[in-house]
Every structure is written in structure tokens, then in C-alpha cells.
LOZA-900728 format. One record per residue: residue number from 1; x, y, z of N, C-alpha, C, CB in turn. Coordinates in steps of 0.2 Angstrom, whole numbers, plus 2048, in hexadecimal, padded with zeros to 3 digits. Glycine has a CB too. Layout:
BEGIN
num->NUM&n_u->X&n_v->Y&n_w->Z&ca_u->X&ca_v->Y&ca_w->Z&c_u->X&c_v->Y&c_w->Z&cb_u->X&cb_v->Y&cb_w->Z;
...
END
This chain:
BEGIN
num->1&n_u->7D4&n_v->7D9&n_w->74E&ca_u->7D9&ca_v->7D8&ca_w->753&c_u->7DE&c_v->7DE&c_w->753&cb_u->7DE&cb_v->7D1&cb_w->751;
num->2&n_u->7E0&n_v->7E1&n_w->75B&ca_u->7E5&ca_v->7E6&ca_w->75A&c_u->7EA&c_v->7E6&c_w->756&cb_u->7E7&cb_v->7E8&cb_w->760;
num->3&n_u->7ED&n_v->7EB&n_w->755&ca_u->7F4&ca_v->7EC&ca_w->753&c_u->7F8&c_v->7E8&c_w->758&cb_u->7F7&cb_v->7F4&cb_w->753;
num->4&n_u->7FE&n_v->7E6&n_w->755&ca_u->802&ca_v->7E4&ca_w->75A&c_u->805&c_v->7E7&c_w->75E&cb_u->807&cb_v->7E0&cb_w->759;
num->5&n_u->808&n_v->7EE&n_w->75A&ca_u->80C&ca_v->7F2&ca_w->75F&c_u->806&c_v->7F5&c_w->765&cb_u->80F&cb_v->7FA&cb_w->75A;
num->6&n_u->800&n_v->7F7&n_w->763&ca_u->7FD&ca_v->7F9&ca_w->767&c_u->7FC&c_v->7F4&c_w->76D&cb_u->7F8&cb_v->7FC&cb_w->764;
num->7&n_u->7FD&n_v->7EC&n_w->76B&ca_u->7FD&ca_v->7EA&ca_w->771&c_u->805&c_v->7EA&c_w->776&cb_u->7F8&cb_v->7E4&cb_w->771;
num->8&n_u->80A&n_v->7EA&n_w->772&ca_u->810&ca_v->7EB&ca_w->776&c_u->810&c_v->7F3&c_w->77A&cb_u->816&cb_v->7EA&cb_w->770;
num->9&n_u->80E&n_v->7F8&n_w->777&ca_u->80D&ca_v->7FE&ca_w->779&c_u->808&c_v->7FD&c_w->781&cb_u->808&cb_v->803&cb_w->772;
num->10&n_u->801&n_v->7F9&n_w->782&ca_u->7FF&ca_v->7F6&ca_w->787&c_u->803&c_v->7F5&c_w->78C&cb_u->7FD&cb_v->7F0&cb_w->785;
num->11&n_u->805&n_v->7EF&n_w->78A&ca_u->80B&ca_v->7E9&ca_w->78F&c_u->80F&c_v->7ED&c_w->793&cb_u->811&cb_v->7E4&cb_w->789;
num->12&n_u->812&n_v->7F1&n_w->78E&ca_u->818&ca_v->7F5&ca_w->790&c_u->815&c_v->7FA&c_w->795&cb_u->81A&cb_v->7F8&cb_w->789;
num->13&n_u->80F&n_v->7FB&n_w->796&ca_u->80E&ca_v->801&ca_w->799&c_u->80A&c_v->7FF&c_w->79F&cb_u->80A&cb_v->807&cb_w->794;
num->14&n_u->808&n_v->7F8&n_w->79E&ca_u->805&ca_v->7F5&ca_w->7A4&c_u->80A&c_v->7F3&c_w->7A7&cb_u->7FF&cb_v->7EF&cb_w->7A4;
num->15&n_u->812&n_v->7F1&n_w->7A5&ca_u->816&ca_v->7ED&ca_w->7A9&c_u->819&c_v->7F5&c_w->7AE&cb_u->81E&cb_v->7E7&cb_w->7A4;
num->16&n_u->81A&n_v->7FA&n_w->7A9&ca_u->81B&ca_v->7FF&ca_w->7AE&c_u->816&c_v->803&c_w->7B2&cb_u->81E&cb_v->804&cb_w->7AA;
num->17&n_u->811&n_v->800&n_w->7B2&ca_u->80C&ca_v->803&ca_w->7B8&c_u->80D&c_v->7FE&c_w->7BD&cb_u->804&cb_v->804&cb_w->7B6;
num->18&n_u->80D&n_v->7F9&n_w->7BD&ca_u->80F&ca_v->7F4&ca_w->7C0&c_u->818&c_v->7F4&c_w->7C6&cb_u->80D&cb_v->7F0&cb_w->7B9;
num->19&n_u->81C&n_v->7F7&n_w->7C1&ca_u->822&ca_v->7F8&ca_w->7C3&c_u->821&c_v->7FF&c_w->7CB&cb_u->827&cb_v->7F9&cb_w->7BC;
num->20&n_u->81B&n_v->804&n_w->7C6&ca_u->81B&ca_v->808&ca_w->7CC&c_u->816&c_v->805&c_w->7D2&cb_u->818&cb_v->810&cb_w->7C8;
num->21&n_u->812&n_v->802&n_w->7D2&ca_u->80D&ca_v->800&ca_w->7D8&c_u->812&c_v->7FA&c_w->7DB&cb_u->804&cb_v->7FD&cb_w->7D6;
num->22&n_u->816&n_v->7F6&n_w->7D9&ca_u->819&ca_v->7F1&ca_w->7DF&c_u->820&c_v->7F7&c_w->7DF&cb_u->81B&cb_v->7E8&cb_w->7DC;
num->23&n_u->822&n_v->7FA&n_w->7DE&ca_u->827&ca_v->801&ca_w->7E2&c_u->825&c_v->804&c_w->7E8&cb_u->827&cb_v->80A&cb_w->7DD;
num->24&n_u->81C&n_v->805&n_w->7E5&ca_u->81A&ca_v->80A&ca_w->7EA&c_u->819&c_v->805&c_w->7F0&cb_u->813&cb_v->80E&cb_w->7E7;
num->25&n_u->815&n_v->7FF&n_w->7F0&ca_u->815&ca_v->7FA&ca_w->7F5&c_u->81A&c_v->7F8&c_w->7F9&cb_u->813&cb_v->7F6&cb_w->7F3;
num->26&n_u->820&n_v->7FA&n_w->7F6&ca_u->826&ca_v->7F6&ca_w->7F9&c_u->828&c_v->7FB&c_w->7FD&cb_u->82B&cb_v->7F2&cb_w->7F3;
num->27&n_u->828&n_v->802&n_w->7FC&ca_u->827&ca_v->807&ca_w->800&c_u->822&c_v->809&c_w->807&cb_u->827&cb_v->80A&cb_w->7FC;
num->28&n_u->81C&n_v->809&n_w->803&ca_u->816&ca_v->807&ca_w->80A&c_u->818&c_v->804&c_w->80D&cb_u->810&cb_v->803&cb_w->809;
num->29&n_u->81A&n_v->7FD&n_w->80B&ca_u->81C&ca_v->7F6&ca_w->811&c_u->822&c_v->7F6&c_w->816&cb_u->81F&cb_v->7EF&cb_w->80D;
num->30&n_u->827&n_v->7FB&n_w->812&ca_u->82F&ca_v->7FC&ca_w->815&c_u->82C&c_v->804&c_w->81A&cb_u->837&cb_v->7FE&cb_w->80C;
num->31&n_u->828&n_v->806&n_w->819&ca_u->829&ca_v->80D&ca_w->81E&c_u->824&c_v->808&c_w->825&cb_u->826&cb_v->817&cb_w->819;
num->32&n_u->81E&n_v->805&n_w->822&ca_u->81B&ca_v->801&ca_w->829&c_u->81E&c_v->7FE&c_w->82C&cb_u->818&cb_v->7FE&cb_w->828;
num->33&n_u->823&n_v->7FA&n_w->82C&ca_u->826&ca_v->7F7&ca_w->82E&c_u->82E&c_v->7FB&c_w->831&cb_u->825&cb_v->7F3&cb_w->829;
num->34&n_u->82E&n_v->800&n_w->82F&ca_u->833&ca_v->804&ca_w->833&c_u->82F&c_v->807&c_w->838&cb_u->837&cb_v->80A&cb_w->82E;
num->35&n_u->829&n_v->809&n_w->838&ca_u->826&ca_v->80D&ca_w->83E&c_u->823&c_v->807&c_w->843&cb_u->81F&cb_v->812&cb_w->83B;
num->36&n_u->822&n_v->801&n_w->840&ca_u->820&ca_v->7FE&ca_w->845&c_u->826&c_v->7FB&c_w->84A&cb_u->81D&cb_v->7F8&cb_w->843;
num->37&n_u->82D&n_v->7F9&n_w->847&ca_u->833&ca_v->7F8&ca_w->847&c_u->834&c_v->800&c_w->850&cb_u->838&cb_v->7F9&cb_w->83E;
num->38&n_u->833&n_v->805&n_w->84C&ca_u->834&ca_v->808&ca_w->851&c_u->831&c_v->809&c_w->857&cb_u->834&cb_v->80B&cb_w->84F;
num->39&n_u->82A&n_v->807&n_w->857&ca_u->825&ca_v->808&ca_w->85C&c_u->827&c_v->803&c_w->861&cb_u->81D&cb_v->807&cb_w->858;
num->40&n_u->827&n_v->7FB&n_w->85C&ca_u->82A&ca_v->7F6&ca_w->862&c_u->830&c_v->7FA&c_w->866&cb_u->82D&cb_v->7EF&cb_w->85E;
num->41&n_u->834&n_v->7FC&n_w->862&ca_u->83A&ca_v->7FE&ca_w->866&c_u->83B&c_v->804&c_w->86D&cb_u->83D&cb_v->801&cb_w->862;
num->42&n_u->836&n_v->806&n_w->86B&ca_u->834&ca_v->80D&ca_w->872&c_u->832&c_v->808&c_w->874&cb_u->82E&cb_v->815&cb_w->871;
num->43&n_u->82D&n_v->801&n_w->875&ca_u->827&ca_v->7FE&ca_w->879&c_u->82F&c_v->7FB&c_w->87D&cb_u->820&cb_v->7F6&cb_w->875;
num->44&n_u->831&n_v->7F6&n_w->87B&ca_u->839&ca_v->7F4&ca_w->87C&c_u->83E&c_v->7F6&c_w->883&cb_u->83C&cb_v->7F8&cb_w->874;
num->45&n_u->83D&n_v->7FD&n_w->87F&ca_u->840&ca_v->802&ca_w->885&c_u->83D&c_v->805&c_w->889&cb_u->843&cb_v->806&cb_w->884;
num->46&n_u->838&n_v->806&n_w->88A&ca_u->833&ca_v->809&ca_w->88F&c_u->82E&c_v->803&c_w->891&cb_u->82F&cb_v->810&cb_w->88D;
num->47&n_u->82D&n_v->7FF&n_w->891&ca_u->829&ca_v->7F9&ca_w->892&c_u->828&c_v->7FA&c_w->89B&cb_u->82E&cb_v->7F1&cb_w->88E;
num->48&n_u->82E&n_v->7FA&n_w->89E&ca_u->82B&ca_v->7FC&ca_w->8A6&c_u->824&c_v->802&c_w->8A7&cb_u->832&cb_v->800&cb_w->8A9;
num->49&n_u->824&n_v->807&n_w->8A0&ca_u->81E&ca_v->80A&ca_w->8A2&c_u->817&c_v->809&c_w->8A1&cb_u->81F&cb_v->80E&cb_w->8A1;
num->50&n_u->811&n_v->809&n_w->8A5&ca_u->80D&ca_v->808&ca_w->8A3&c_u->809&c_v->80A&c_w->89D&cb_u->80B&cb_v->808&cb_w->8A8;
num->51&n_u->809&n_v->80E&n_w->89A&ca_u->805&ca_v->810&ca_w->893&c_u->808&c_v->80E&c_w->88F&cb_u->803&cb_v->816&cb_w->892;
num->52&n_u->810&n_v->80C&n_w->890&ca_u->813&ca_v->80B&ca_w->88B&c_u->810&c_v->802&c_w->886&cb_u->81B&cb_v->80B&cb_w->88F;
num->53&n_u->80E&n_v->801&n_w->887&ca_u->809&ca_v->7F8&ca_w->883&c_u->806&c_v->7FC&c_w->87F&cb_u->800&cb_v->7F1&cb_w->888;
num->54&n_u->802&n_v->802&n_w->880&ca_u->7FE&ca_v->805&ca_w->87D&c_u->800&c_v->809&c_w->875&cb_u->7FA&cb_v->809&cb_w->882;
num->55&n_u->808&n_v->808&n_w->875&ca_u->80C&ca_v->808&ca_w->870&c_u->80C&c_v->802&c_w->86A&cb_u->813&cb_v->809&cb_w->873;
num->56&n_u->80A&n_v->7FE&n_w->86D&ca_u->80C&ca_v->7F8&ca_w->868&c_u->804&c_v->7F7&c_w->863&cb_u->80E&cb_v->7EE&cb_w->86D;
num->57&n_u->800&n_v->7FA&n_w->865&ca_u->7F8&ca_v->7FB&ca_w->865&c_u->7F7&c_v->7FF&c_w->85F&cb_u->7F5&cb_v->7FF&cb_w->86C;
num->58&n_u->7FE&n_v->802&n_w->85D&ca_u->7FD&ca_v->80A&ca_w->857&c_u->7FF&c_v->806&c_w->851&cb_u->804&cb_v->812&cb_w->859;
num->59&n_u->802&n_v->803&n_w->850&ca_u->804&ca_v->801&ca_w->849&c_u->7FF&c_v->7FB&c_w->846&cb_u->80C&cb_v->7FF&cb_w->848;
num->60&n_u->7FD&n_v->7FA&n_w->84A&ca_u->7F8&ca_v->7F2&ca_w->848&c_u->7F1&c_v->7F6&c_w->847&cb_u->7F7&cb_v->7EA&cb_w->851;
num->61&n_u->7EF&n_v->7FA&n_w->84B&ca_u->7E8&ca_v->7FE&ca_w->84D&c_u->7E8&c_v->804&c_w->846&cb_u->7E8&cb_v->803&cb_w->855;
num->62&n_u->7EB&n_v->80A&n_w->848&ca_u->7E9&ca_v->80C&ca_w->845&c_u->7EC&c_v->80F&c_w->83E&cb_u->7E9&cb_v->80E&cb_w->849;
num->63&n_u->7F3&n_v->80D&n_w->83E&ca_u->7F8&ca_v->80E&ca_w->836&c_u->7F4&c_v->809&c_w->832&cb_u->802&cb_v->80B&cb_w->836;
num->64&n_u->7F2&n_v->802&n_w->834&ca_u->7F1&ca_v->800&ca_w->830&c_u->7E9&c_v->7FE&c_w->82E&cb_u->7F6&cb_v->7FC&cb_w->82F;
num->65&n_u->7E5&n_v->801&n_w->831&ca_u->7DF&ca_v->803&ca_w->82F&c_u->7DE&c_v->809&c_w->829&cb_u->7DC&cb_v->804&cb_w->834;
num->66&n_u->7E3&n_v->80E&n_w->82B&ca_u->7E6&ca_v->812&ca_w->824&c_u->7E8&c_v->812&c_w->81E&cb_u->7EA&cb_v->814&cb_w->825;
num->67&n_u->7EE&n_v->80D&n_w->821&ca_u->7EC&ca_v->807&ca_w->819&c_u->7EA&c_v->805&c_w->817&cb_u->7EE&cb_v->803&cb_w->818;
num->68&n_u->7E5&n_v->7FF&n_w->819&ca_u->7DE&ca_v->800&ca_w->816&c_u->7DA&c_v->804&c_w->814&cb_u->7DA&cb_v->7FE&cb_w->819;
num->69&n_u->7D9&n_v->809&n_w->818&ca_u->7D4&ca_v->80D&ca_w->815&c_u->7D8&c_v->812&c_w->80E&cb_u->7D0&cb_v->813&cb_w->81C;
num->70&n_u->7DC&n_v->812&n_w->80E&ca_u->7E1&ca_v->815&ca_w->808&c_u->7E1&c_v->812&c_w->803&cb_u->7E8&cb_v->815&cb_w->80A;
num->71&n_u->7E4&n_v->809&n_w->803&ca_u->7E2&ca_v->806&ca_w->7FD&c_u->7DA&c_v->805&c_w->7FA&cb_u->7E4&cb_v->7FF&cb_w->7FD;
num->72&n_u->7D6&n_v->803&n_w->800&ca_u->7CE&ca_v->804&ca_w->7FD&c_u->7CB&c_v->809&c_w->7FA&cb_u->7C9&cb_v->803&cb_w->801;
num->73&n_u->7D0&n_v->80E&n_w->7FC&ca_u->7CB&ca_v->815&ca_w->7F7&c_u->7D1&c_v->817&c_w->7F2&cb_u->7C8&cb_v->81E&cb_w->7FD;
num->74&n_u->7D5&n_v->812&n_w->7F1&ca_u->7D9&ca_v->812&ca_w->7EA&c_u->7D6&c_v->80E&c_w->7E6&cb_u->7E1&cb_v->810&cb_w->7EB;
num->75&n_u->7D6&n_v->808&n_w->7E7&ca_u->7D2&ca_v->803&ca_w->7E3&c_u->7CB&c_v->802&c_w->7E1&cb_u->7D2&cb_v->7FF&cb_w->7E5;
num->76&n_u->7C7&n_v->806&n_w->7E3&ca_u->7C2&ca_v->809&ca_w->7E1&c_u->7BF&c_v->80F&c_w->7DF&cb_u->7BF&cb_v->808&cb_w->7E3;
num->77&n_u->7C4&n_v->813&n_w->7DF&ca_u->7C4&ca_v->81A&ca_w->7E1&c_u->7BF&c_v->81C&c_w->7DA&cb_u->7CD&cb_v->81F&cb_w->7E2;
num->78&n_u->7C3&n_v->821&n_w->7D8&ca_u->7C1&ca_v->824&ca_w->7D2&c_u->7C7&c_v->822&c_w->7CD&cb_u->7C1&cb_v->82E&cb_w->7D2;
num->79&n_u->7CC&n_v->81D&n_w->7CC&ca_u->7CE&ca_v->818&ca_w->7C6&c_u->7CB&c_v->813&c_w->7C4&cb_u->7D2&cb_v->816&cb_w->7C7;
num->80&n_u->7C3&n_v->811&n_w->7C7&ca_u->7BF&ca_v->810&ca_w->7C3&c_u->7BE&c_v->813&c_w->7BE&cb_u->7BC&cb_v->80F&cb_w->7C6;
num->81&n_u->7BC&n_v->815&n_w->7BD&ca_u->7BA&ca_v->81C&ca_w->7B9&c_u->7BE&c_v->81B&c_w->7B3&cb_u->7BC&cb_v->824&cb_w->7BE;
num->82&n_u->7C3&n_v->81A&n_w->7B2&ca_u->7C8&ca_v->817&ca_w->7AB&c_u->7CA&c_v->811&c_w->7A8&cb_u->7CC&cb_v->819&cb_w->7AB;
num->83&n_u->7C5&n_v->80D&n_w->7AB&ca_u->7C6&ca_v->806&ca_w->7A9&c_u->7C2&c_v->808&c_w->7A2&cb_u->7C3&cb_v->800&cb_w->7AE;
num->84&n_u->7C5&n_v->802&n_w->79C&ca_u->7C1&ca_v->801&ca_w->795&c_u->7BB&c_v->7FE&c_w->796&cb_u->7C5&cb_v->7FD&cb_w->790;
num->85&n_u->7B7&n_v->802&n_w->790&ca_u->7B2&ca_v->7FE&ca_w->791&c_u->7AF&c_v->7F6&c_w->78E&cb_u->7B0&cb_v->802&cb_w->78F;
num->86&n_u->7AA&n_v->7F4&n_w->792&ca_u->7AC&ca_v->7EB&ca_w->791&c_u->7B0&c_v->7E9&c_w->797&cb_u->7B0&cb_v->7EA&cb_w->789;
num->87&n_u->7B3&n_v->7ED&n_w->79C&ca_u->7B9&ca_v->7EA&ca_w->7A0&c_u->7B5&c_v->7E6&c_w->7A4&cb_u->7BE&cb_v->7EE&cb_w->7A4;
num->88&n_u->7B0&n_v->7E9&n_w->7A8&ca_u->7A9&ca_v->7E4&ca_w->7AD&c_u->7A5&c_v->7DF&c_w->7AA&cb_u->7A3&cb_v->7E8&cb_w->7AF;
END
């Protein structure tokens, strides 16, 4: 069985890795949601023009297929690669 400290030393270090990825997400989420915030808002005010729909088309399309493809090659990336062994 481990040491105890070594498994508080663990805990301690997963709650802070943990503190940094819901920061970083809460950030991701707050800036998407400011650019879409904005985008609607130009659609909003120029909506009389015709290309202007094709504004509301950019934050759904293509930001967040970015996002996707950003977390999927986070989460499989090469931090596989440091998992313990026995973890699979």
C-alpha cells in the first residue's frame, strides 16, 4: 500500500490540475461567447444587408469546429504518453 503522504501529495496535485483546466474552460467558454455575442450584434445592426445572415454562420461553423479539433488533439495528443503504467 502507498505512503499516505504520497497519496495526499497525488490528491493535492490532481485537485490543482484540475483547478487549472476548469479556469482554462471557463475562459474558452467566456471569450466564445463574447465573439458570438458580437457577431449576433453586427447581424442585429446590419441585418437589412444581404450577406449580412452569413455572419451568424461564423461562430456555430467554424470557431467551433476549432474547438473541437483543439480539444481532440488535446486529449489524445501526446499526454497520452504519461499516463502510469497499468492505467489501460
Amino acid at each position: 500500500m502507498p505512503d499516505p503522504e504520497i497519496l495526499w501529495r497525488q490528491y493535492a496535485q490532481n485537485v490543482d490540475l484540475y483547478k487549472f483546466y476548469l479556469e482554462l474552460v471557463t475562459k474558452v467558454t467566456a471569450f466564445y461567447y463574447a465573439v458570438t455575442g458580437a457577431i449576433l450584434a453586427y447581424y442585429f445592426q446590419h441585418s437589412t444587408e444581404p450577406l449580412s445572415r452569413f455572419a451568424v454562420l461564423l461562430p456555430s461553423g467554424s470557431f467551433s469546429s476549432g474547438l473541437r479539433s483543439a480539444s481532440a488533439s488535446h486529449w489524445c495528443g501526446p499526454r497520452m504518453a504519461v499516463l502510469p503504467r497499468g492505467w489501460l
